[in-house]
mmCIF file of the N, C-alpha and C atoms, coordinates in Angstrom:
data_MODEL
# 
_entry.id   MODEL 
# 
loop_
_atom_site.group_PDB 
_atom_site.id 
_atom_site.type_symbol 
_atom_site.label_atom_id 
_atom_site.label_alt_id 
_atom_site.label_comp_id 
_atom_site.label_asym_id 
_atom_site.label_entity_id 
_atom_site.label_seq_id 
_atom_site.pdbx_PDB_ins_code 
_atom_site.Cartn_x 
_atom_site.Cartn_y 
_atom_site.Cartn_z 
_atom_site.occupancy 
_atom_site.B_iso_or_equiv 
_atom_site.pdbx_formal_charge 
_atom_site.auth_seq_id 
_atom_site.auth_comp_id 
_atom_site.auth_asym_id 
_atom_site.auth_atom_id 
_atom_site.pdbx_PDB_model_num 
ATOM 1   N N  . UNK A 1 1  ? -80.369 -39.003 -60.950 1.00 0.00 ? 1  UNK A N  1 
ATOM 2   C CA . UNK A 1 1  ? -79.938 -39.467 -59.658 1.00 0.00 ? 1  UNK A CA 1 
ATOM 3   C C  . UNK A 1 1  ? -78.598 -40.173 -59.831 1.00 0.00 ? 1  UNK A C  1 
ATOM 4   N N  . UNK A 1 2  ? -77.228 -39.907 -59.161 1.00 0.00 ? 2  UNK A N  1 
ATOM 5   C CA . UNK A 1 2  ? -76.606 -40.326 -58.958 1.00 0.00 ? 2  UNK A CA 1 
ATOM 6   C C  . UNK A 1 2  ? -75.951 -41.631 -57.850 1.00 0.00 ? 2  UNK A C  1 
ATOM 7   N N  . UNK A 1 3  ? -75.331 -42.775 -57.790 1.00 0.00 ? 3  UNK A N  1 
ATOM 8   C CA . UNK A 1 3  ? -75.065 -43.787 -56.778 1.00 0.00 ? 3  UNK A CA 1 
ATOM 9   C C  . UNK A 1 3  ? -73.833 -43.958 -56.590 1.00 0.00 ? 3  UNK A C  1 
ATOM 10  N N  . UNK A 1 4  ? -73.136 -43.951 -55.453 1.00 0.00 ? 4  UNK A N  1 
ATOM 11  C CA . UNK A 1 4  ? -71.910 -44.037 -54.564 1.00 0.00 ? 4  UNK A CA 1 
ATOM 12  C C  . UNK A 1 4  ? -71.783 -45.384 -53.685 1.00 0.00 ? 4  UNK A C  1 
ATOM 13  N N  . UNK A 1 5  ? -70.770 -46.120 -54.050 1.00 0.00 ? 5  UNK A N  1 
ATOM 14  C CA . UNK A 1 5  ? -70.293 -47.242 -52.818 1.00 0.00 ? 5  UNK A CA 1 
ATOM 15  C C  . UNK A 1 5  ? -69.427 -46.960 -52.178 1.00 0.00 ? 5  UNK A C  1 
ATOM 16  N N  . UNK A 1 6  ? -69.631 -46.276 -50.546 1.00 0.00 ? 6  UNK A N  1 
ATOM 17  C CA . UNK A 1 6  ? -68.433 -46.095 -50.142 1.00 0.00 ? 6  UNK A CA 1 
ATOM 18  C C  . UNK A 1 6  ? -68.290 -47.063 -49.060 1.00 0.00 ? 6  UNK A C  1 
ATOM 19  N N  . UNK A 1 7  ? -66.899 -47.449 -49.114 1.00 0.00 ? 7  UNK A N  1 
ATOM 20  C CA . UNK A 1 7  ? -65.844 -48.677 -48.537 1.00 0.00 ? 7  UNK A CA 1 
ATOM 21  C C  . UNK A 1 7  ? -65.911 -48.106 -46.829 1.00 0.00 ? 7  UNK A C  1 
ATOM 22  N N  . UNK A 1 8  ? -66.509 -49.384 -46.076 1.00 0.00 ? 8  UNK A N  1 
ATOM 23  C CA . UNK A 1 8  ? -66.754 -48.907 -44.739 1.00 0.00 ? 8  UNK A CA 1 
ATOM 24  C C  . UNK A 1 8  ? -65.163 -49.470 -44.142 1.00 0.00 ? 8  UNK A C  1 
ATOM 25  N N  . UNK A 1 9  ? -64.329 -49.073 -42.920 1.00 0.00 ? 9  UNK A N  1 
ATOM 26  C CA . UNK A 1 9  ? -63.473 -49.941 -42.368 1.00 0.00 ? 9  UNK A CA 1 
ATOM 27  C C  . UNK A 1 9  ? -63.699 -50.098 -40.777 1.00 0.00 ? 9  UNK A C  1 
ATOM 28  N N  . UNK A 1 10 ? -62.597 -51.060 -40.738 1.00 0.00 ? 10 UNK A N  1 
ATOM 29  C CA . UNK A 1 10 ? -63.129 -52.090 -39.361 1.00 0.00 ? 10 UNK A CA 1 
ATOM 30  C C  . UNK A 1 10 ? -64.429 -52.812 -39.189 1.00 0.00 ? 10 UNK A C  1 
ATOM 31  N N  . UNK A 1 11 ? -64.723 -51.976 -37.976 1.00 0.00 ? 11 UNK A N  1 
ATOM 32  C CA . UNK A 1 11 ? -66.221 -52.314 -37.800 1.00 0.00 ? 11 UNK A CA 1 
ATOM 33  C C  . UNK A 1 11 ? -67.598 -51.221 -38.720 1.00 0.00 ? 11 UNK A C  1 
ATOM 34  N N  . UNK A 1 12 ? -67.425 -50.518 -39.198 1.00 0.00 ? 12 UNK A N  1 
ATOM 35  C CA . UNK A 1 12 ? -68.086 -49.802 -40.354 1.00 0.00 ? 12 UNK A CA 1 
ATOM 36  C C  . UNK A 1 12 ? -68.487 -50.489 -41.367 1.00 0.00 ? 12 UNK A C  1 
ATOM 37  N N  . UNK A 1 13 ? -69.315 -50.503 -41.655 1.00 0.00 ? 13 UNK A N  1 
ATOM 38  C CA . UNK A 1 13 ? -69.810 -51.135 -42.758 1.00 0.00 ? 13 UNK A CA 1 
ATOM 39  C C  . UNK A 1 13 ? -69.972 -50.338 -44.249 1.00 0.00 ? 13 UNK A C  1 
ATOM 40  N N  . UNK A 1 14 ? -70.160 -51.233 -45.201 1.00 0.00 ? 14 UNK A N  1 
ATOM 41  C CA . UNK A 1 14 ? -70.096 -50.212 -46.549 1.00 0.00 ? 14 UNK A CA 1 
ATOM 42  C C  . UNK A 1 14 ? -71.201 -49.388 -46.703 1.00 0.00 ? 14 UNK A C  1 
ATOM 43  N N  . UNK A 1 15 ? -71.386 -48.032 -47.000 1.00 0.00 ? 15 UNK A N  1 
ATOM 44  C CA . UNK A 1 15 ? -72.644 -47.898 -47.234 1.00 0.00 ? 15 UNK A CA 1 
ATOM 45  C C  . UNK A 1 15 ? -72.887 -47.902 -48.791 1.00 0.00 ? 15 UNK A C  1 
ATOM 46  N N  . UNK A 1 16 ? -73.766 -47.208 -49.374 1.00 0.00 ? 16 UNK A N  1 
ATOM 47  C CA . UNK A 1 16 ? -74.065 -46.417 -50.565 1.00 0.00 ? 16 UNK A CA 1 
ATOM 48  C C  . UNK A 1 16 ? -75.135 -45.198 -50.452 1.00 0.00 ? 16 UNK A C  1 
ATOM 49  N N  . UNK A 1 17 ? -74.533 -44.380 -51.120 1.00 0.00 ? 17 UNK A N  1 
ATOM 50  C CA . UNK A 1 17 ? -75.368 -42.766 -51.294 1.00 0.00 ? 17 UNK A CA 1 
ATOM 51  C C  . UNK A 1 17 ? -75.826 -42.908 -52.506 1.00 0.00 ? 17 UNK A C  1 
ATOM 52  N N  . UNK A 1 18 ? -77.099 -42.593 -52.874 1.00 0.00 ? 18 UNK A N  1 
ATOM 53  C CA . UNK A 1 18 ? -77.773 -41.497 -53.306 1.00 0.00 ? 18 UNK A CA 1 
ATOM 54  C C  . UNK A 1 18 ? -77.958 -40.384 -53.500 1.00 0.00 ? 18 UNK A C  1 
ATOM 55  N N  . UNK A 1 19 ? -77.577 -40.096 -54.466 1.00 0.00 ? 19 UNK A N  1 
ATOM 56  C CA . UNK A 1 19 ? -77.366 -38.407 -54.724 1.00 0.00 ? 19 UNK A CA 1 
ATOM 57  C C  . UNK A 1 19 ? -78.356 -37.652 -55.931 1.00 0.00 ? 19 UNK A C  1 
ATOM 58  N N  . UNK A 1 20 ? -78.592 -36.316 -55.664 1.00 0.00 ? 20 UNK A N  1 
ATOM 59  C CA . UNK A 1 20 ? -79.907 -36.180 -56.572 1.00 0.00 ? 20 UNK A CA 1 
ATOM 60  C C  . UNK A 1 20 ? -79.007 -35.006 -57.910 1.00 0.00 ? 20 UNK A C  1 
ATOM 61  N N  . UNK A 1 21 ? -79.506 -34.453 -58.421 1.00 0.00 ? 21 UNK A N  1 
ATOM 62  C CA . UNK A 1 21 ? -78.849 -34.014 -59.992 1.00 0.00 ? 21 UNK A CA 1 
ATOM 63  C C  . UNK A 1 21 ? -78.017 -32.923 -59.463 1.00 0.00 ? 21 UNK A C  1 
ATOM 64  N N  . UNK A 1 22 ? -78.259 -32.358 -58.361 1.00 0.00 ? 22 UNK A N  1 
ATOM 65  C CA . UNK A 1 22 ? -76.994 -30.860 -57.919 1.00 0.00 ? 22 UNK A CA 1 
ATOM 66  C C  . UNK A 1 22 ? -76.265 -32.233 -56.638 1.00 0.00 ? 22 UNK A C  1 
ATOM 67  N N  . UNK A 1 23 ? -76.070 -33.246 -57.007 1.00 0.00 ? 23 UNK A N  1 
ATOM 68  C CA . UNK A 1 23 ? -75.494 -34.166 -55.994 1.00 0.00 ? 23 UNK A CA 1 
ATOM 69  C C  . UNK A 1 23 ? -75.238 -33.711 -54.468 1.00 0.00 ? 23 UNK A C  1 
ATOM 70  N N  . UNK A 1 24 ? -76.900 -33.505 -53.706 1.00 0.00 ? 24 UNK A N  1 
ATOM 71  C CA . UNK A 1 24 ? -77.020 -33.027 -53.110 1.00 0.00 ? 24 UNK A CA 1 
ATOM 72  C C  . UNK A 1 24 ? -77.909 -34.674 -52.675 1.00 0.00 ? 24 UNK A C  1 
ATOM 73  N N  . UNK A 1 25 ? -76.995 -35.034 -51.329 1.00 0.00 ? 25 UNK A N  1 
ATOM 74  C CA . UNK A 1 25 ? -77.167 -36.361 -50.518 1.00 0.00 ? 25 UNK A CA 1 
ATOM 75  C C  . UNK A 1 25 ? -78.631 -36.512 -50.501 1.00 0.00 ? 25 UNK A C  1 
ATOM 76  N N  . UNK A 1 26 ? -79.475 -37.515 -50.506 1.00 0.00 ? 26 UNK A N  1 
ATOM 77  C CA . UNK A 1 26 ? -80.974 -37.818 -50.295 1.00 0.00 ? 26 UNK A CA 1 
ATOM 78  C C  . UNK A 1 26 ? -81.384 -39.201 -50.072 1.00 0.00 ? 26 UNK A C  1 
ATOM 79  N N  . UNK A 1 27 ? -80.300 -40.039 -49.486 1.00 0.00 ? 27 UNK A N  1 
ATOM 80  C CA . UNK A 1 27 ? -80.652 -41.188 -49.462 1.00 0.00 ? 27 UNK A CA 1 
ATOM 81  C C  . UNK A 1 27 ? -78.920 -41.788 -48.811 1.00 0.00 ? 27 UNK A C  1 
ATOM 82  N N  . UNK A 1 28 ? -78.982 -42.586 -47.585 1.00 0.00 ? 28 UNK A N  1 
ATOM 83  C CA . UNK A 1 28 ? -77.638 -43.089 -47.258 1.00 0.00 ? 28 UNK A CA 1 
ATOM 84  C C  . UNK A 1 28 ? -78.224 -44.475 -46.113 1.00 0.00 ? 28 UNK A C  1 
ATOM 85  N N  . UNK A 1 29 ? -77.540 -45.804 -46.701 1.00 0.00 ? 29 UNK A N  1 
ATOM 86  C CA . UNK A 1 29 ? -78.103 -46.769 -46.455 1.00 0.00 ? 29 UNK A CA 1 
ATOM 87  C C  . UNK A 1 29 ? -76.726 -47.631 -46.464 1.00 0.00 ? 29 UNK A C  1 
ATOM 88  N N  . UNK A 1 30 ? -76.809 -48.748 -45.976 1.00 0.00 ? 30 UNK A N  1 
ATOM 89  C CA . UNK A 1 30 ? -75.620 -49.970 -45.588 1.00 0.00 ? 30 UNK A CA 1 
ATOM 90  C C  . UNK A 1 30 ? -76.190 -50.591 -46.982 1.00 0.00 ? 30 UNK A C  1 
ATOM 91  N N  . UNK A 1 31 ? -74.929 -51.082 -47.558 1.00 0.00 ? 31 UNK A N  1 
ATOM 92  C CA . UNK A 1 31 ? -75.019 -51.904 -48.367 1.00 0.00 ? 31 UNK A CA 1 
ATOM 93  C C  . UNK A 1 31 ? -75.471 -52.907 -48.977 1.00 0.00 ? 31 UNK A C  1 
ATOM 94  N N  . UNK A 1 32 ? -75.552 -54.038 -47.378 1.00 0.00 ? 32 UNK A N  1 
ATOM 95  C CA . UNK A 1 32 ? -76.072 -55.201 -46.813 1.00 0.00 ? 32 UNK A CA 1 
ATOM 96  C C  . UNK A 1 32 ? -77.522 -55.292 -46.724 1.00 0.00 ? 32 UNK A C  1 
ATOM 97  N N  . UNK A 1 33 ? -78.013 -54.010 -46.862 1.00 0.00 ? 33 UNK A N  1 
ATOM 98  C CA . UNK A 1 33 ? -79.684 -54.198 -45.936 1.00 0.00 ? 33 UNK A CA 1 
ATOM 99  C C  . UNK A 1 33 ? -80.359 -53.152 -47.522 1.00 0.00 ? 33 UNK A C  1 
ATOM 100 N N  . UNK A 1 34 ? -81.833 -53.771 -47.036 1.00 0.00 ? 34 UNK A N  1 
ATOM 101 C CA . UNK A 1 34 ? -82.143 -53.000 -48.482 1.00 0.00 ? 34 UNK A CA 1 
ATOM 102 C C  . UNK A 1 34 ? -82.868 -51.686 -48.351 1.00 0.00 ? 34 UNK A C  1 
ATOM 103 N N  . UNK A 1 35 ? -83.006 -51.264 -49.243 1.00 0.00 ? 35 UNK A N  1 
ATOM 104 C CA . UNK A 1 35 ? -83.201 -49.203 -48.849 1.00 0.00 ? 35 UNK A CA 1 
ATOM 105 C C  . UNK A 1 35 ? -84.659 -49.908 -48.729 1.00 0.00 ? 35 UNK A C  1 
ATOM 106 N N  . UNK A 1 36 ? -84.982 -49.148 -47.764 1.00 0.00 ? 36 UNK A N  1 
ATOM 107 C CA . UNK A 1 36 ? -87.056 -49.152 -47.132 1.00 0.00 ? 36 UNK A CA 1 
ATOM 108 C C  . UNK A 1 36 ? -87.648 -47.328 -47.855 1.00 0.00 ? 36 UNK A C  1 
ATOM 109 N N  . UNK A 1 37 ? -88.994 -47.586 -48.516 1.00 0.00 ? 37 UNK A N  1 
ATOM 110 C CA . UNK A 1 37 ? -89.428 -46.577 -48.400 1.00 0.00 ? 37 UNK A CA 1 
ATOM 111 C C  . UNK A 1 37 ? -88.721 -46.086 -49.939 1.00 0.00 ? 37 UNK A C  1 
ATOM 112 N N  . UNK A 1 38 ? -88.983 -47.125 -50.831 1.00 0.00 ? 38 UNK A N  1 
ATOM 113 C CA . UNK A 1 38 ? -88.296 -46.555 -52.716 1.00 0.00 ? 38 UNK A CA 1 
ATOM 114 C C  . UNK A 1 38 ? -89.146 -45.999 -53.375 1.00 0.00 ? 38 UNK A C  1 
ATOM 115 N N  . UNK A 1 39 ? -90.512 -45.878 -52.982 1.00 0.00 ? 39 UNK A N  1 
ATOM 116 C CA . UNK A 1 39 ? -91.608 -45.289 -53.680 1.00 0.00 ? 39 UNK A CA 1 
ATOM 117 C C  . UNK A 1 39 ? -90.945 -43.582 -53.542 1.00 0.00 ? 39 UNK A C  1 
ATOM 118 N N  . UNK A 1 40 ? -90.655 -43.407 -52.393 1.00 0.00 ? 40 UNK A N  1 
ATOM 119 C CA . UNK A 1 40 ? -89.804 -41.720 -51.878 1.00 0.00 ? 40 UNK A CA 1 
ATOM 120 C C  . UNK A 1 40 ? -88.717 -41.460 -52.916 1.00 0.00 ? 40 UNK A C  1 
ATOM 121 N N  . UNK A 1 41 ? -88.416 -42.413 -53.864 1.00 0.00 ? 41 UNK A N  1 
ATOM 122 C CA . UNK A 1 41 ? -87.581 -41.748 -54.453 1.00 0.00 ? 41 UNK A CA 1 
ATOM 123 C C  . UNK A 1 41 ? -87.381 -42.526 -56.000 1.00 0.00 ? 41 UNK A C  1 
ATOM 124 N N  . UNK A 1 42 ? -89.181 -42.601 -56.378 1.00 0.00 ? 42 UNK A N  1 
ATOM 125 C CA . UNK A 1 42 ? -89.365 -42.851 -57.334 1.00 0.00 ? 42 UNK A CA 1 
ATOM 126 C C  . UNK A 1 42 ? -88.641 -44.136 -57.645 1.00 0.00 ? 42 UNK A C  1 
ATOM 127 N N  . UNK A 1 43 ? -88.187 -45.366 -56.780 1.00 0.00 ? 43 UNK A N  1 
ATOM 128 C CA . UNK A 1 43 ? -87.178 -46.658 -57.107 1.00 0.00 ? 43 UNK A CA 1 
ATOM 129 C C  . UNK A 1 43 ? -88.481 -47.599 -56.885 1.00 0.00 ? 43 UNK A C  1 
ATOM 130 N N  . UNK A 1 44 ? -89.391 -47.649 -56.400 1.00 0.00 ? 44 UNK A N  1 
ATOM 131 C CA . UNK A 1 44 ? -90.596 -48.322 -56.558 1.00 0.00 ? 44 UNK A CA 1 
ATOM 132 C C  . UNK A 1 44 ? -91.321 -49.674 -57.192 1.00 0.00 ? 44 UNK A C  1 
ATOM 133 N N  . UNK A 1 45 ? -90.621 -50.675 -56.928 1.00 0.00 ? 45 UNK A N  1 
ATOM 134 C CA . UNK A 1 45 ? -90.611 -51.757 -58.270 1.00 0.00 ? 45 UNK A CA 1 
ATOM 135 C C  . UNK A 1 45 ? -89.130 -52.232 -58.915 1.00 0.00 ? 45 UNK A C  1 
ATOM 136 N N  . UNK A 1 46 ? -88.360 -51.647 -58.141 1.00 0.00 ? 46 UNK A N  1 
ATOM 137 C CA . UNK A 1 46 ? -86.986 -51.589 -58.909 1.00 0.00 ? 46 UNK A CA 1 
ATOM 138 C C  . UNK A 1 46 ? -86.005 -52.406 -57.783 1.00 0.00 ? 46 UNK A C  1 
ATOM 139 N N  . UNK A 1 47 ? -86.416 -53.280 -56.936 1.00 0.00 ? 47 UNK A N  1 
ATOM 140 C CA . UNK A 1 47 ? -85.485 -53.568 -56.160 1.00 0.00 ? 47 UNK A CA 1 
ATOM 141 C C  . UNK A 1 47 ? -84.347 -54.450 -56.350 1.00 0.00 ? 47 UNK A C  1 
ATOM 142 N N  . UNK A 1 48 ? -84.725 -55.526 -57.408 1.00 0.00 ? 48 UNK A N  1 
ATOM 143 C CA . UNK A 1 48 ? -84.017 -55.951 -58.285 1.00 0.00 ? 48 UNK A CA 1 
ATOM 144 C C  . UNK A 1 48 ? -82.673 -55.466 -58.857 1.00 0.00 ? 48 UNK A C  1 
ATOM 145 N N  . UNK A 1 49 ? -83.485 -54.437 -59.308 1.00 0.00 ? 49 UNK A N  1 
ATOM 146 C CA . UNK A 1 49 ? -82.399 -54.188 -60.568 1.00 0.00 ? 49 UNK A CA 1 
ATOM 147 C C  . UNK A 1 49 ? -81.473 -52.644 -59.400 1.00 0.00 ? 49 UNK A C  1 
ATOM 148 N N  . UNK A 1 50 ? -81.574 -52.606 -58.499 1.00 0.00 ? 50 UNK A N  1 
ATOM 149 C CA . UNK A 1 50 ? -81.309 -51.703 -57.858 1.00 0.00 ? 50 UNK A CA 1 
ATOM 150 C C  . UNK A 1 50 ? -79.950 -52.809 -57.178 1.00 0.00 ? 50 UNK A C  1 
ATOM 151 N N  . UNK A 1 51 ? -80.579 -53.940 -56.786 1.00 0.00 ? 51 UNK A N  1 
ATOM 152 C CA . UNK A 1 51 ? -79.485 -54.686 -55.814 1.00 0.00 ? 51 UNK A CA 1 
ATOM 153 C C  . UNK A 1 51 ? -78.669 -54.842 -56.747 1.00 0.00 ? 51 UNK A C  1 
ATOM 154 N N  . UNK A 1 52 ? -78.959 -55.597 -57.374 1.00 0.00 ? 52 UNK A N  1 
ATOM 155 C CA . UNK A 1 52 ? -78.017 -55.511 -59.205 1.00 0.00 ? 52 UNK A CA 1 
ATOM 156 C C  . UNK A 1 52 ? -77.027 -54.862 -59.530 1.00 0.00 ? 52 UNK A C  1 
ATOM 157 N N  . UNK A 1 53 ? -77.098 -53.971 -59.496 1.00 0.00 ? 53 UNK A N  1 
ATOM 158 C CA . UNK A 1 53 ? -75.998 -52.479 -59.775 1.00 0.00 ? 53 UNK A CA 1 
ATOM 159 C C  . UNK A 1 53 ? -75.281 -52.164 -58.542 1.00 0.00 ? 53 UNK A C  1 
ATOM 160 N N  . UNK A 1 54 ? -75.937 -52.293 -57.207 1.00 0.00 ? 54 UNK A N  1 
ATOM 161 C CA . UNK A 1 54 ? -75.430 -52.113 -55.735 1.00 0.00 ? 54 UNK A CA 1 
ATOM 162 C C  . UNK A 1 54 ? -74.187 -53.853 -55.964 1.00 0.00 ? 54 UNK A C  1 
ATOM 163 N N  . UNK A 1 55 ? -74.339 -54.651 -55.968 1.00 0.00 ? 55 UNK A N  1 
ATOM 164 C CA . UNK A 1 55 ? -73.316 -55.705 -56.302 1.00 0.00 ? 55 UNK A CA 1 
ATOM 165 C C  . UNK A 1 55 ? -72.263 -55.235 -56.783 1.00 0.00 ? 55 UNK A C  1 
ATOM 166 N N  . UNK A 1 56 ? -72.410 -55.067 -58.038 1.00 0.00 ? 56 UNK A N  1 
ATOM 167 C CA . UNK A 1 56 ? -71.862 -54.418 -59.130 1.00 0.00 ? 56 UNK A CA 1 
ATOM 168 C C  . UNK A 1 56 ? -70.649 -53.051 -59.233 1.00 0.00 ? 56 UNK A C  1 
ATOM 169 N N  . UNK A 1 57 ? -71.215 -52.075 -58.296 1.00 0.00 ? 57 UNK A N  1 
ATOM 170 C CA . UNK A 1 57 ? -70.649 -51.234 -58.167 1.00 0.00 ? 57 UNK A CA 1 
ATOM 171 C C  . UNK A 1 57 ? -69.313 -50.913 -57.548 1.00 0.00 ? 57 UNK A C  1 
ATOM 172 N N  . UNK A 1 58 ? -68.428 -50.184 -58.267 1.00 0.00 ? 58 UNK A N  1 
ATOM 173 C CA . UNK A 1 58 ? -66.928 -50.144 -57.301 1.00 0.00 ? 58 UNK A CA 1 
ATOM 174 C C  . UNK A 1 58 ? -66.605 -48.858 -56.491 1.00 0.00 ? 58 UNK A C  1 
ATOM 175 N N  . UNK A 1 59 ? -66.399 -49.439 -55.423 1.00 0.00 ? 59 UNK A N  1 
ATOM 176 C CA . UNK A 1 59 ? -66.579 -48.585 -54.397 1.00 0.00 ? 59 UNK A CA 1 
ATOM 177 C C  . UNK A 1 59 ? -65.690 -47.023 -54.609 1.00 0.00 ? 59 UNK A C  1 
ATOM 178 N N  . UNK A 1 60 ? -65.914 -46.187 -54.346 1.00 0.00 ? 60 UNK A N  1 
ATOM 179 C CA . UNK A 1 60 ? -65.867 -44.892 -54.622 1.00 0.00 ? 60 UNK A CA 1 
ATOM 180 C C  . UNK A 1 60 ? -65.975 -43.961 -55.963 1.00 0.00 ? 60 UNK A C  1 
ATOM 181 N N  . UNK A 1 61 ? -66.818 -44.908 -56.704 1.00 0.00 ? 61 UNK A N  1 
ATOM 182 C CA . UNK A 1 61 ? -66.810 -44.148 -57.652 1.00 0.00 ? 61 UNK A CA 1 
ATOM 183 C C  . UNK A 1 61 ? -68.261 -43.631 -58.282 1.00 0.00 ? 61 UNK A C  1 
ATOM 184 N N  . UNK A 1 62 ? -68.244 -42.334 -58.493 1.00 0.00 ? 62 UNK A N  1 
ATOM 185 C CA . UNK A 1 62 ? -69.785 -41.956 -58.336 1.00 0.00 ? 62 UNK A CA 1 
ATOM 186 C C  . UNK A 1 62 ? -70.463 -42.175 -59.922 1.00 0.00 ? 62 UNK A C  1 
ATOM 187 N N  . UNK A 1 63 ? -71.241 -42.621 -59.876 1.00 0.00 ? 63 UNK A N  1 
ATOM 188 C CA . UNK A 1 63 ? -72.061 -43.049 -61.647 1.00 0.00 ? 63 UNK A CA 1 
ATOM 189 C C  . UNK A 1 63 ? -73.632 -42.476 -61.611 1.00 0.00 ? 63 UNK A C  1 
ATOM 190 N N  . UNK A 1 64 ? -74.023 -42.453 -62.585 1.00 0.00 ? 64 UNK A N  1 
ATOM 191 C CA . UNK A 1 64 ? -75.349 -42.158 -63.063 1.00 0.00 ? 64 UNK A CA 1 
ATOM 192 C C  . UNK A 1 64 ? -76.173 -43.080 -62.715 1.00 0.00 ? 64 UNK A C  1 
ATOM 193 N N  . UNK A 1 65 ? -76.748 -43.257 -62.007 1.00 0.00 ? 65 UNK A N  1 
ATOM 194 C CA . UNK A 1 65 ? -78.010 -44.104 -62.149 1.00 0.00 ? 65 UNK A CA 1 
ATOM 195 C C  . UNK A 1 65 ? -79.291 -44.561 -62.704 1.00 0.00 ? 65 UNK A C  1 
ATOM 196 N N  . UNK A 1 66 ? -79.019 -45.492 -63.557 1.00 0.00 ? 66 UNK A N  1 
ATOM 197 C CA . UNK A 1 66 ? -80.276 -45.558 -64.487 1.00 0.00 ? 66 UNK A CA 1 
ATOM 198 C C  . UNK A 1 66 ? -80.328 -47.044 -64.828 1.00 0.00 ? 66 UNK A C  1 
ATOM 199 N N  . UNK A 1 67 ? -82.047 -46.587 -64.250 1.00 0.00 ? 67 UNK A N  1 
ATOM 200 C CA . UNK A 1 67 ? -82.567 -48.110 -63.744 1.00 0.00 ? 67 UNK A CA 1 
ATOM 201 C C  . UNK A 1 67 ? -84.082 -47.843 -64.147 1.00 0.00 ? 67 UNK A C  1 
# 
């Protein structure tokens, strides 16, 4: 699974994507608010270390996710 921060402007907010191994979109959520429903994508227990890396991350650049 791949993770994306992309830079919202004005009134847009940032989101982040989720992307699965043919980086084919499966998950798109605001930055600010926390993804509902992580058991769907096997993140289950991981919210922590999920916000963690969502902090962390610089916006447009797509990385591996491993958590």
């Amino acid at each position: 699974m791949y993770i994306i921060k992309v830079k919202g402007k004005a009134k847009i907010p940032d989101y982040i994507q989720l992307r699965d191994e043919n980086f084919v979109l499966i998950a798109y959520f605001r930055a600010d608010r926390p993804l509902k429903n992580l058991e769907k994508y096997n993140l289950d227990g991981k919210e922590d270390a999920l916000k963690n890396v969502i902090e962390s991350l610089p916006f447009g650049k797509l990385q591996k996710l491993e958590i």
